[in-house]
C-alpha positions, -999 to +999 in steps of 0.1 A: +000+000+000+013+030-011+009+066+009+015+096+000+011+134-004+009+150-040+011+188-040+011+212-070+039+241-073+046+265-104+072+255-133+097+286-123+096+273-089+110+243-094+150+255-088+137+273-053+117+241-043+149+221-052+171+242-031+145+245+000+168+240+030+145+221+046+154+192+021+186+198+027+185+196+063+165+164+064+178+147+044+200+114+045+216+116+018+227+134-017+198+139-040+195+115-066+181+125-102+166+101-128+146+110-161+118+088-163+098+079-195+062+066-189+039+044-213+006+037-199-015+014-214-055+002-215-082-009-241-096+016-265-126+014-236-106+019-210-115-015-192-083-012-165-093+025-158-131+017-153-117-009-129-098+017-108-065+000-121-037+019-142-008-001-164+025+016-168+059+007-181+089+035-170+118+033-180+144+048-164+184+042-166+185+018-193+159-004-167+119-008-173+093-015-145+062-026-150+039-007-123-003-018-115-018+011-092-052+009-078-076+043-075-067+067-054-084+060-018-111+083-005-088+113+006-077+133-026-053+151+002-032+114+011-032+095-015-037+054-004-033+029-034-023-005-040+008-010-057+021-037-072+054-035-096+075-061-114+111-056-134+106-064-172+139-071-197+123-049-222+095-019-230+072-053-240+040-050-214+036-085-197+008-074-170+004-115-161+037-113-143+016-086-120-013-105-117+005-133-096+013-105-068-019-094-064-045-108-041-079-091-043-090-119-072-113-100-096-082-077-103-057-105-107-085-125-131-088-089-149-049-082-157-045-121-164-076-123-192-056-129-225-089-113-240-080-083-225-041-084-225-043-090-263-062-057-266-043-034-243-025-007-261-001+028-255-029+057-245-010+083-232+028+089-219+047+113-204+086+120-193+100+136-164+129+149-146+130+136-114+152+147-084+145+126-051+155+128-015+157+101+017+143+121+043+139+117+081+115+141+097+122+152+133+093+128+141+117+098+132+095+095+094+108+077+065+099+095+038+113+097+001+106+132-016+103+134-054+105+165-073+090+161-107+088+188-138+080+173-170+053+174-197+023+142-207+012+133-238-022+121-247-044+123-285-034+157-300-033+174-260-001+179-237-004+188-200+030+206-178+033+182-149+051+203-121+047+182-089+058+172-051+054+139-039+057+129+000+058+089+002+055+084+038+080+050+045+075+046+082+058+068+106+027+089+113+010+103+080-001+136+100+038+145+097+036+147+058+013+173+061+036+194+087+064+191+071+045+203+033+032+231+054+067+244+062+077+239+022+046+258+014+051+291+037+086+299+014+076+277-014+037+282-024+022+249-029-018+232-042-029+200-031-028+175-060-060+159-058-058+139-093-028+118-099-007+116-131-030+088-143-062+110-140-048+136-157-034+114-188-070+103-191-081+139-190-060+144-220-077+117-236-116+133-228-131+110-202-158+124-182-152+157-156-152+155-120-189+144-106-201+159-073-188+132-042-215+129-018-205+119+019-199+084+027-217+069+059-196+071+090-194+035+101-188+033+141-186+006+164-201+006+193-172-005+216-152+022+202-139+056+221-154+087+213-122+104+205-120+074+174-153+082+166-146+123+166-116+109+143-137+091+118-164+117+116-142+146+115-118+132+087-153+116+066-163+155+064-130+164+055-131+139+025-162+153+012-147+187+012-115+175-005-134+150-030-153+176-042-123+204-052-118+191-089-156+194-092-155+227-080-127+237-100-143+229-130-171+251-122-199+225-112-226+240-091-233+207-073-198+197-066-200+237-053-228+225-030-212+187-015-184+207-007-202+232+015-219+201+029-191+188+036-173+221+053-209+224+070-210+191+088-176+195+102-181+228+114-215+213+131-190+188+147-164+208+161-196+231+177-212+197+189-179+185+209-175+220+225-158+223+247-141+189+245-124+193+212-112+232+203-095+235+170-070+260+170-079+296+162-061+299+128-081+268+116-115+282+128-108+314+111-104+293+081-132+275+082-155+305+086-135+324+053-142+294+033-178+291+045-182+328+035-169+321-001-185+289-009-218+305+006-222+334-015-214+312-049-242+287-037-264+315-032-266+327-067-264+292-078-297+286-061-312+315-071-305+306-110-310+272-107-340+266-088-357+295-072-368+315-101-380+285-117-404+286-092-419+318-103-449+313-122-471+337-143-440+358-158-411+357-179-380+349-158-355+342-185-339+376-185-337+375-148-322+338-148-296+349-175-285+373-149-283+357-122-267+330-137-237+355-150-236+365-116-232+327-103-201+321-128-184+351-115-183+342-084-175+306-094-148+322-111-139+338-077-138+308-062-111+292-089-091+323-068-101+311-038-092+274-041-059+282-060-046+308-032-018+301-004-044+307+022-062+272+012-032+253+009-023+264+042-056+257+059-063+224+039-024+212+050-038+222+087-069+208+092-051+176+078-025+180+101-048+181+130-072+159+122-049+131+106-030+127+135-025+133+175-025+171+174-063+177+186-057+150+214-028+166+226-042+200+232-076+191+252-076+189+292-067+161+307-107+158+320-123+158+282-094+135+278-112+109+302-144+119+284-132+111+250-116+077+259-149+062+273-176+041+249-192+063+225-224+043+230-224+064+264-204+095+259-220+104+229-252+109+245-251+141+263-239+157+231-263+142+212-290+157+238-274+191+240-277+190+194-318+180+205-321+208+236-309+237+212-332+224+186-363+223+207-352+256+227-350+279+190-382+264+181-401+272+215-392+309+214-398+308+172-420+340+159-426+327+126-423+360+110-389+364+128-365+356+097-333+355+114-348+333+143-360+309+114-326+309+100-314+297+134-336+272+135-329+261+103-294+259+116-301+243+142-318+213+123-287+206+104-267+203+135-295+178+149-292+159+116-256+162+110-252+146+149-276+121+143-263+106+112-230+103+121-241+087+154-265+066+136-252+033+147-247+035+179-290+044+184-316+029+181-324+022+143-362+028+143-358+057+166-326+073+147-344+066+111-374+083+124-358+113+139-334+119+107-367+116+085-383+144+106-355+168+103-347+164+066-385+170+057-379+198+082-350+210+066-369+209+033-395+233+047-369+255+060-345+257+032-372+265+009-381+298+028-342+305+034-340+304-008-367+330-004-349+349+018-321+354+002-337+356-030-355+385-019-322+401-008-305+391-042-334+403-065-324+443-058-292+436-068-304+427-101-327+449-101-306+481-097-280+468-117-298+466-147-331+489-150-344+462-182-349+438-153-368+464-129-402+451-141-395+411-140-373+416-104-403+429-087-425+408-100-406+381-090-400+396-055-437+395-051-441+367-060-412+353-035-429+372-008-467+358-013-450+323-015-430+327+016-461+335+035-480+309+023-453+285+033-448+299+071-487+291+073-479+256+068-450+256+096-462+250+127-474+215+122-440+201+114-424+224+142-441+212+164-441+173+155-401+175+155-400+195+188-416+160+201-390+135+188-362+120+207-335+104+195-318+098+229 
């Protein structure tokens, strides 16, 4: 199993990176540098890549090696892949050889089938310089660094490869991110999160990034409730980081798992208060992000679904319009992703989270608290998620926007806690309560589109004076709709102000 940590850096920061005295001073030896010339190869349909297998031959030195990775595992930040790799005496691919290594069967069957062996073929390739270092972090970490600048070839398309790779050898994984975050504050660095292999096959036109939904937190019920913070904390992580490509390329619903994702693990950190701080520089973080991903979303909704909802006038200049407005600020967020300020808050969070470095700063009281059964400890913060709920919906005035909007918020934290918690409750009871709260949240989100549609409508409205007529219209419209809709709230208030899920 392979691990490691693939950052981005600029081409004319390749000599600086190279030169970093950090690499210097960890190192355990001279540098070595190789150039390396890689063939990958697949069917015309891709069958090894739609397997979550890639085939490549490098040669290097005057030697080839024959190289089977699986997908990357479910953290685009530290990469986790099989690995399996064989010597050949030629360029000639011979991907049986591989097959006898590997144990999972349906792969071995798959690179074995002389039905697809006889159809495999060169798709893309690509050479690079590569300088590598034998490090030892001050941790006591193996880890071999690998500079590579270089260029892939795939069809009629080339892409500049300019990468960092961190293979962790022997230690704690939470180090790679540390010691990338020192490279990065006199070095500016991106988290890689699509390997060589993806990007070949980008080259090639295979489908964009598709919005990553979360994955269910699976906990045991023997296990501590600082494992469980771990697992729940780094499964909202992945979401976030899963869903950057996506949101790179401009996809509204990657936009939107991604905020999920930041959401959640914001509701978590407030839900373990004040057992688990995260460090101020991290929080900070978390809310700038939150503002930026927020304000995208907003304009996303407003295009794509909440002027659709206006009936009885023509919308379409006003969707146009709101729609530009959505792709600048998708645009912004290109900036926002690309900037140092990320990096370094991805790299932290990562850091923190991966590793021992939240344990080590709590008390040595929530330390008790978090090494006890979940199936216990968990409780009290799942009741204080329920008292909140119940306490902003007692002292709601339905008419009272922001106080909506908190209890709106206050939903998701309910629901966030109780999924993630799921399987240490009662099934019925936990599938009952998360029911109520997502047709809750329904309600509510559909009056917070209102909302801020009727703050976003203006802005249209004064921008352009051709869209004067439809905006007001449409803010009407918003208005008589949003009424209509807190007459039908107190019913479903009410029922989830009854539920227990503890």
């Amino acid at each position: 199993m392979e691990t490691e940590l693939k950052l981005k850096f600029r081409p004319a920061d390749s000599q600086r990176l190279r030169a970093h005295p950090l690499l210097a001073a960890h190192s355990t030896g001279a540098p070595a540098a190789q150039e390396h010339s890689d063939i990958y190869y697949d069917t015309p349909e891709h069958d090894l890549w739609h397997h979550g297998l890639t085939l490549r031959v490098r040669a290097a030195d005057g030697e080839f090696t024959q190289t089977v990775k699986t997908a990357d595992g479910s953290s685009p930040a530290l990469h986790r892949r099989g690995e399996w790799e064989c010597h050949l005496p030629d360029q000639q691919i011979r991907p049986a050889l591989l097959a006898r290594q590997i144990k999972p069967i349906k792969l071995a069957a798959l690179l074995s089938s002389p039905a697809l062996i006889d159809r495999l073929t060169p798709i893309f390739s690509g050479t690079t310089q590569r300088t590598t270092w034998q490090l030892r972090l001050s941790g006591g970490e193996k880890v071999v660094c690998a500079v590579d600048v270089g260029e892939f070839h795939g069809g009629v398309r080339n892409a500049k490869i300019s990468e960092l790779e961190l293979e962790l050898k022997d230690g704690a994984p939470a180090r790679l991110f540390d010691f990338a975050l020192a490279l990065h504050r006199e070095v500016p660095l991106e988290l890689a999160n699509d390997s060589k292999a993806a990007r070949g096959f980008a080259l090639l036109g295979s489908p964009g990034p598709v919005a990553v939904k979360a994955r269910s937190v699976r906990l045991k019920k023997k296990a501590a409730l600082n494992e469980a913070f771990n697992m729940i904390g780094l499964n909202c992580l992945e979401q976030m980081e899963a869903n950057v490509s996506g949101v790179l390329a401009k996809d509204a619903e990657s936009l939107h798992q991604m905020r999920i994702g930041l959401r959640r693990l914001r509701a978590l950190l407030n839900m373990f208060e004040p057992l688990v701080v995260a460090p101020q520089d991290i929080q900070e973080g978390l809310d700038w992000l939150a503002a930026e991903l927020g304000a995208t979303r907003d304009w996303d909704v407003l295009a794509g679904s909440t002027l659709k909802r206006v009936c009885g006038f023509d919308t379409s200049a006003l969707h146009d319009a709101a729609r530009a407005n959505a792709a600048k600020l998708h645009g912004v967020m290109l900036q926002v992703l690309h900037s140092p300020r990320f990096t370094e808050l991805m790299l932290r969070l990562n850091g923190w989270l991966q590793g021992t470095q939240w344990q080590d700063d709590i008390t040595a009281d929530a330390r008790k608290v978090m090494g006890k059964r979940t199936a216990r400890s968990a409780i009290p913060l799942l009741q204080k998620a329920e008292k909140r709920l119940r306490k902003r919906i007692a002292a709601l005035e339905p008419h009272d926007t922001p106080a909506l909007h908190r209890v709106r918020i206050a939903a998701k934290k309910a629901r966030y806690a109780a999924e993630s918690f799921r399987d240490i409750l009662d099934k019925e009871e936990a599938a009952q309560y998360i029911d109520g709260l997502s047709a809750l949240q329904d309600r509510l989100g559909l009056l917070n589109d209102m909302a801020v549609a009727a703050l976003l409508l203006p802005e249209l409205q004064q921008a352009n004076e051709q869209l004067v007529q439809p905006a007001m219209f449409a803010r009407g419209y918003v208005s008589a709709e949003t009424k209509a809709n807190l007459r039908q709230l107190g019913r479903p208030l009410r029922k989830i102000a009854k539920l227990r899920m503890t």
